[in-house]
C-alpha positions in Angstrom: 9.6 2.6 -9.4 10.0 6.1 -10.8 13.7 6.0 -11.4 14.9 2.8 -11.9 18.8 4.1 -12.1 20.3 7.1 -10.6 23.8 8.7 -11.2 26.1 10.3 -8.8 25.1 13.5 -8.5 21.7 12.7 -8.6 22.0 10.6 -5.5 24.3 13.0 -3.6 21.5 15.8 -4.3 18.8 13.2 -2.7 20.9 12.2 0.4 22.1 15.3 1.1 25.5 13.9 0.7 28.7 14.9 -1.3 29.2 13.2 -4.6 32.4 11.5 -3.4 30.7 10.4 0.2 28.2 8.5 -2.2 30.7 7.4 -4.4 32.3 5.4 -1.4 29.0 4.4 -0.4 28.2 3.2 -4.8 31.7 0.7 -4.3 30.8 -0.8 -0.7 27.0 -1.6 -2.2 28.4 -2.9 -5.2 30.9 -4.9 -4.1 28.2 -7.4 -2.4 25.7 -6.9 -5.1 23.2 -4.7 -4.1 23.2 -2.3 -6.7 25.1 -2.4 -10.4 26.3 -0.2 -12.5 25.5 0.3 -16.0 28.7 0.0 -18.6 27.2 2.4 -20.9 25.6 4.9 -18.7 27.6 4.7 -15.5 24.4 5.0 -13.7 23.5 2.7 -10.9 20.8 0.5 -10.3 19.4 -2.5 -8.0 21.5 -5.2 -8.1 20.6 -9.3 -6.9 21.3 -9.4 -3.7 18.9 -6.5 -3.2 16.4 -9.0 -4.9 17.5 -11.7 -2.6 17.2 -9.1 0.5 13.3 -8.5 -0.8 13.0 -13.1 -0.7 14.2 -13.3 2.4 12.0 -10.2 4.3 9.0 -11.6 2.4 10.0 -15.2 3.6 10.1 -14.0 7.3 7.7 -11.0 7.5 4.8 -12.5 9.6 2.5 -9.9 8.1 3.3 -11.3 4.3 3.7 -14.7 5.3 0.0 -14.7 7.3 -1.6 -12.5 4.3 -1.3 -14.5 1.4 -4.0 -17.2 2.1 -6.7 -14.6 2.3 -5.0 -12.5 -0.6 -6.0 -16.1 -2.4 -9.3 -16.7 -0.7 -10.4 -13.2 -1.9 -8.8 -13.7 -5.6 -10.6 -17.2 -6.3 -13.9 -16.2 -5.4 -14.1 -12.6 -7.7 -13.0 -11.2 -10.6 -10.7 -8.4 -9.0 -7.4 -7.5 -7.7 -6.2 -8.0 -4.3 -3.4 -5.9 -2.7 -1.9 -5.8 0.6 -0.3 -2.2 1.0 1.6 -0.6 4.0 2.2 3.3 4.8 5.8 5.0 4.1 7.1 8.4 3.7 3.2 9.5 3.1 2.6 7.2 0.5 1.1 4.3 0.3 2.9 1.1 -1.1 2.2 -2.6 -2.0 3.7 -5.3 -0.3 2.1 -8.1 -2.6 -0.4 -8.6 -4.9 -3.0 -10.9 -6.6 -4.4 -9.9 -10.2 -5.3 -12.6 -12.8 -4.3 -15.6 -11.9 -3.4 -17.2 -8.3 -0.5 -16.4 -7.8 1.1 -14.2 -5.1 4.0 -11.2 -6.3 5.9 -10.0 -3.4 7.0 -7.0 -2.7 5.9 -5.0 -6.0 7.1 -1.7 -4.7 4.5 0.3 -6.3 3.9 3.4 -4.6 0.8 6.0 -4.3 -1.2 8.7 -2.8 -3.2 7.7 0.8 -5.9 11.0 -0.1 -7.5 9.1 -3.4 -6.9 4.9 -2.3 -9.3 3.2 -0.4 -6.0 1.7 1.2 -4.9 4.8 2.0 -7.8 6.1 3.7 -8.0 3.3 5.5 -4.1 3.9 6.5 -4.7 7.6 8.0 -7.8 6.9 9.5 -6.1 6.0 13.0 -4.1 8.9 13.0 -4.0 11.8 15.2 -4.6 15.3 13.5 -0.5 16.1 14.0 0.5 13.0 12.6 -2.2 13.4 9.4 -1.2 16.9 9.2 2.9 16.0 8.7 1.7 13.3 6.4 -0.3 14.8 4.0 2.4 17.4 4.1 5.0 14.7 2.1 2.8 14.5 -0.6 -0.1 17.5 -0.9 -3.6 16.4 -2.0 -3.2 16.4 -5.8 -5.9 15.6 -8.0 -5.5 12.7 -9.6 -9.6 12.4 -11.5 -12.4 15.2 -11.2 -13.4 12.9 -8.0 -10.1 13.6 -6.0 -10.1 14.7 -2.8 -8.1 18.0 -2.5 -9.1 19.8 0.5 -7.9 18.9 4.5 -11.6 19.9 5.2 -13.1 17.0 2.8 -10.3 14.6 3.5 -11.2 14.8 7.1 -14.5 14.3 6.4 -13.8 11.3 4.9 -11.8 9.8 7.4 -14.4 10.1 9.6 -16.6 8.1 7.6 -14.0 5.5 6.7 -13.5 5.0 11.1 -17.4 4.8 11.2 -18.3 2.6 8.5 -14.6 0.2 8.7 -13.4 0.2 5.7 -12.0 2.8 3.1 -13.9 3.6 -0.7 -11.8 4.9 -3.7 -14.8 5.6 -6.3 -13.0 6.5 -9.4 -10.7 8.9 -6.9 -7.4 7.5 -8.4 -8.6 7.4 -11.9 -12.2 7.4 -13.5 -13.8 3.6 -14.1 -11.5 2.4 -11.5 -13.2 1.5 -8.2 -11.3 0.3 -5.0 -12.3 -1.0 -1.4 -10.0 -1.7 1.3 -10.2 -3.2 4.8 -7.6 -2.7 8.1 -5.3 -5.1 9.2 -4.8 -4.5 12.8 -1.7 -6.1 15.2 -1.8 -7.1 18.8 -2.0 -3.4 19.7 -4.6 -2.8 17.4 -3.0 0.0 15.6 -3.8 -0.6 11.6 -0.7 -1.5 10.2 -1.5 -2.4 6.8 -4.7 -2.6 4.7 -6.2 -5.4 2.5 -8.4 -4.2 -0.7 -9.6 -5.2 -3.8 -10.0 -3.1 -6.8 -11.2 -3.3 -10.5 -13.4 -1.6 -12.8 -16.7 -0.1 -11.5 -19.1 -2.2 -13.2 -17.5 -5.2 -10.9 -18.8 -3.4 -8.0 -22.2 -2.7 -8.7 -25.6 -3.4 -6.2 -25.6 -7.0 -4.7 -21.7 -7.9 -6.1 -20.3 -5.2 -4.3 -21.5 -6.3 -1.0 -20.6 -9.6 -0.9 -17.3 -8.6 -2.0 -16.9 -6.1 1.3 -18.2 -9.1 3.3 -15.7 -11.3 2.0 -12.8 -8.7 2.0 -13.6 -7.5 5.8 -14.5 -11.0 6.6 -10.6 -12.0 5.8 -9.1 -8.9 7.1 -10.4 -9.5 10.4 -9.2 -12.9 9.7 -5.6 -12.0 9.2 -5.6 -9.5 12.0 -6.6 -12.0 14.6 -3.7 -14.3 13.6 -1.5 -11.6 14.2 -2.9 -10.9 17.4 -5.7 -8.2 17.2 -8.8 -9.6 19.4 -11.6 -6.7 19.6 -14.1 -6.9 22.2 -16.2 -7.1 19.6 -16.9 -7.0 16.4 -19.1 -4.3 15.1 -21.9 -4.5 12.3 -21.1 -4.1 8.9 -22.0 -0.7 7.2 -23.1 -0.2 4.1 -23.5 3.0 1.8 
């Protein structure tokens, strides 16, 4: 989170709200524990029943619930990180992850761009030009490494590829020596409503490794969509590059 604890004014600027609208709004939050405020600052912050909130959605989100085997399955068979991320406000944020050792963290709100993450690619790739348009709008197409994307032209491009070929690349687009591939994760609908990857240095994904690692993510993607409905007529080849 970029700003873990906000004051007044800040937040009124932010919500469009005066500062003693907010300030109302501060002492009904913090009166059942959802945010705090700091005795030496006077700024506010998250408080534990906001925590308890983020338990209880993870507890009953179907999607989170139904993920975390094959985050597991992916973890214990490579030497990467696994992610589940969903789409908000033109970003893209993590729902849970899986890094060194087996064990799932919910909700890590970490946030960032859908132009330079596999996940994120993967995330825009069912939408309609409008809806990509007002999207990337939110957020620009900053450069984030020498390999970023920063044009609508090459982004849409490369959404095109990511539809054809199933599953979204970030090579070194985030951040040189960082590599990234991520899979859909379709409902009942089959619109993509969240996307599994895997990411880690680029020497992890090299020749034969980097294969069976997109078998095994898209393998357990497809997986996890079926459970939560999705049943394509069928199943197309996998695509390499």
């Amino acid at each position: 989170m970029a700003r873990p604890d906000l004051g007044v004014q800040e937040l009124a600027g932010l919500l469009g709200l005066s500062p003693s609208s907010v300030s109302r709004l501060l002492a009904t939050l913090e009166s059942r524990g959802y945010i705090e405020q700091d005795t030496v600052t006077r700024r506010y912050r998250l408080g534990r029943s906001a925590l308890a909130l983020g338990y209880y959605f993870a507890s009953t989100s179907e999607l989170m619930v139904r993920a975390s085997p094959h985050l597991e399955a992916l973890a214990r068979q490579f030497p990467i990180h696994v992610h589940l991320y969903g789409l908000d406000r033109g970003r893209v944020f993590r729902y849970m992850s899986l890094t060194d050792t087996p064990t799932v963290t919910m909700c890590r709100w970490n946030r960032g761009m859908t132009h330079t993450t596999a996940s994120g690619k993967v995330l825009l790739a069912d939408m309609g030009p409008e809806e990509l348009e007002a999207t990337i709008r939110l957020t620009g197409l900053p450069a984030l490494s020498p390999r970023s994307i920063t044009t609508m032209e090459a982004l849409r491009a490369e959404l095109a590829a990511t539809r054809q070929r199933g599953y979204g690349v970030d090579d070194e687009e985030t951040g040189l020596g960082a590599y990234c591939l991520a899979a859909p994760v379709r409902d009942a609908t089959g619109q993509t409503i969240a996307a599994l990857s895997v990411a880690g240095r680029v020497s992890v994904f090299r020749d034969e490794q980097r294969q069976l690692i997109l078998e095994v993510l898209l393998t357990e993607a497809a997986h996890l969509s079926e459970e939560l409905g999705y049943h394509p007529a069928s199943i197309p080849l996998l695509a390499t590059t």
